[in-house]
C-alpha positions as CSV (number, residue, x, y, z in Angstrom):
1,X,-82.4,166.3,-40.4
2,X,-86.0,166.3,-39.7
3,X,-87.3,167.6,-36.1
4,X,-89.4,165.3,-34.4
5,X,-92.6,166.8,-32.3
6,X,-94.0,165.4,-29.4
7,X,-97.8,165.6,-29.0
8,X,-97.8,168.5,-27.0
9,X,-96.1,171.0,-29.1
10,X,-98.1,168.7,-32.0
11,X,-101.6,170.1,-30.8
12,X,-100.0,174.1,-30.5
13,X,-98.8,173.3,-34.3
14,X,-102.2,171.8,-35.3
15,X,-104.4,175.3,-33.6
16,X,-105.8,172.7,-30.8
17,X,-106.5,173.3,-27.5
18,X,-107.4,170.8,-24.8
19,X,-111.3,171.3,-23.3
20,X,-111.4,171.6,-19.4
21,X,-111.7,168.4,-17.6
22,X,-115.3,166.7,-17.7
23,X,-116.6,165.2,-14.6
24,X,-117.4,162.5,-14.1
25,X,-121.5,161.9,-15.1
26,X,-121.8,159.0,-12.3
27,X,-119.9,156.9,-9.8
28,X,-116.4,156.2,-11.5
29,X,-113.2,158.3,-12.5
30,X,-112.4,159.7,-15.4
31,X,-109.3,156.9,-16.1
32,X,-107.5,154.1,-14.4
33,X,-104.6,152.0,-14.8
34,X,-103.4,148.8,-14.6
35,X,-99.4,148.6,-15.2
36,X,-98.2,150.6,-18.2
37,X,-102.1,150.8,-19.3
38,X,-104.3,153.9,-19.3
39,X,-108.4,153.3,-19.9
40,X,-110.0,156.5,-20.6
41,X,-113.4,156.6,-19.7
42,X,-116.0,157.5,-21.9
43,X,-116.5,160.8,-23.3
44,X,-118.8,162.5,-25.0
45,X,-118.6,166.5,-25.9
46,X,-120.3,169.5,-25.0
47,X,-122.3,170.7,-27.9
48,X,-122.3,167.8,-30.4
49,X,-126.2,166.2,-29.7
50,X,-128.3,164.6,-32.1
51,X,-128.6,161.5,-33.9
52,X,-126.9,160.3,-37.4
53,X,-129.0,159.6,-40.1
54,X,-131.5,162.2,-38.3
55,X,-130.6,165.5,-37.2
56,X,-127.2,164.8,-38.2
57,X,-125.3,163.8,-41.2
58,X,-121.9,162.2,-41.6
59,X,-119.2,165.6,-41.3
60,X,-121.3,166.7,-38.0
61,X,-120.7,162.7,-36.5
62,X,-116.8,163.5,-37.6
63,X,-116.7,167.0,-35.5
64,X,-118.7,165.2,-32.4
65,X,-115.9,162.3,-32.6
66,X,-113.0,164.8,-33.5
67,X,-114.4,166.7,-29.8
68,X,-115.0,164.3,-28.2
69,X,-111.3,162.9,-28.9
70,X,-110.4,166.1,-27.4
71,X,-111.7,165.1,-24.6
72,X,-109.9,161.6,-24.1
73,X,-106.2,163.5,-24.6
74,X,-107.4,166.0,-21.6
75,X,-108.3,162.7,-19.1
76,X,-104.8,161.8,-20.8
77,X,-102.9,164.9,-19.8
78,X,-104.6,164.9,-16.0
79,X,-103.8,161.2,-15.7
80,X,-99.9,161.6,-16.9
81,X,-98.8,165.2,-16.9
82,X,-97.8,165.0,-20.6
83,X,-99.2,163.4,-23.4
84,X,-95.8,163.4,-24.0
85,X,-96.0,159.9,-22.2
86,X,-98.1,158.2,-24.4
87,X,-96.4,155.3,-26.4
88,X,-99.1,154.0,-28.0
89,X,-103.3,154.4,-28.9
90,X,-104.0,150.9,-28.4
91,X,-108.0,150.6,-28.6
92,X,-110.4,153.2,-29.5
93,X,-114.5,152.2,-29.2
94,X,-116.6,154.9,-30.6
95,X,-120.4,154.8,-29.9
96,X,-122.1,156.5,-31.9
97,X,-126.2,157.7,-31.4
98,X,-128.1,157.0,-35.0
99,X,-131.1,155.8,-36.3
100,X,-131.6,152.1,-36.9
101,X,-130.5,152.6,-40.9
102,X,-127.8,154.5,-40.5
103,X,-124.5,152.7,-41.4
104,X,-121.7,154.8,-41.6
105,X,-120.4,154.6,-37.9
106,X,-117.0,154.3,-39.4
107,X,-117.0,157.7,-41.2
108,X,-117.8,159.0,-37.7
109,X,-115.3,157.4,-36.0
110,X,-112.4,158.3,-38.3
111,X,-113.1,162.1,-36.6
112,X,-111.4,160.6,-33.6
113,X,-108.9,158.3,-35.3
114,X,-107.6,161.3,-37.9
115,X,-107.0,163.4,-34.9
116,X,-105.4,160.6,-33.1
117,X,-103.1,159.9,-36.0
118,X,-102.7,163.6,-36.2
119,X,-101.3,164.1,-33.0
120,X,-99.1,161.4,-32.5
121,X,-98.3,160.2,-35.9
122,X,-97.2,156.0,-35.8
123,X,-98.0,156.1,-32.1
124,X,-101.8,156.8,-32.4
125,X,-102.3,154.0,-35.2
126,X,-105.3,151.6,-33.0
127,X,-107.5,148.8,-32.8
128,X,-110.7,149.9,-33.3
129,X,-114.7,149.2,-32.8
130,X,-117.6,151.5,-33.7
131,X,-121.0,151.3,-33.0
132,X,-124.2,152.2,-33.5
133,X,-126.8,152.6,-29.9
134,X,-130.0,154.4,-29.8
135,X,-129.2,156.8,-27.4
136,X,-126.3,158.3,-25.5
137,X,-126.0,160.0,-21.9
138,X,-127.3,163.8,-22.3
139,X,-128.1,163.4,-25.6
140,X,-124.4,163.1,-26.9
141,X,-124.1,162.2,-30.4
142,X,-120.8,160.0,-30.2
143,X,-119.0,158.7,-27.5
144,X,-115.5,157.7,-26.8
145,X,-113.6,155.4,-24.4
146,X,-109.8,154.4,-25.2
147,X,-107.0,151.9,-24.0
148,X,-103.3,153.5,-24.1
149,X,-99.8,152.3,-23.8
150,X,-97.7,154.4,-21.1
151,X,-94.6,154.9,-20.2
């Protein structure tokens, strides 16, 4: 029989620990709800500042989006005591800051998605949009807002 993990003890087997809280960088909270639906606010990580297709390449957009992903399961955790309540990733919109040529917003965005899928296996299978904007609040070379499925 094969044991089934729940995210939590997931991120202990995986070496990850969740960042501290951000605050908030204006006038909102970090998530909401609205019935069994969780919207994570954006989120952007510590560190990871730059542009793709400038200062940055490709793997360095993956780490910012893998951090930054981080940083969605910790507004997670704060808004439901567990990620252990999570039943589903349901939309994940990456932003990422690059030069006008740059193309692969995709590769950066899987940083995020492989972690998601990581943690929570089936469950953290999304809808998706990434994008490429000129700039990002403090400098931030990706960042990440997410829709989630509670129970």
């Amino acid at each position: 029989m094969v044991a089934v993990t729940g995210p939590e003890q997931r991120l202990g087997e995986l070496g990850l620990t969740l960042p501290p809280l951000r605050r908030p960088a204006g006038n909102y909270r970090g998530w909401t709800t609205a019935g069994d639906v969780l919207h994570l606010a954006g989120q952007g990580a510590d560190g990871h500042t730059g542009r793709l297709g400038a200062d940055l390449g490709v793997a360095e957009g993956y780490a910012a989006a893998r951090a930054c992903a981080l940083n969605l399961l910790a507004q997670a955790r704060d808004a439901l005591g567990s990620l252990d309540r999570v039943a589903q990733v349901l939309v994940l919109r990456g932003y990422v800051a690059c030069t006008d040529d740059f193309t692969d917003q995709p590769g950066v965005v899987d940083g995020a998605s492989d972690l998601l899928a990581e943690v929570f296996g089936a469950r953290g299978e999304h809808a998706r949009t990434a994008i490429g904007v000129r700039a990002l609040p403090r400098g931030f070379a990706v960042e990440l807002d997410a829709m989630l499925r509670v129970r």
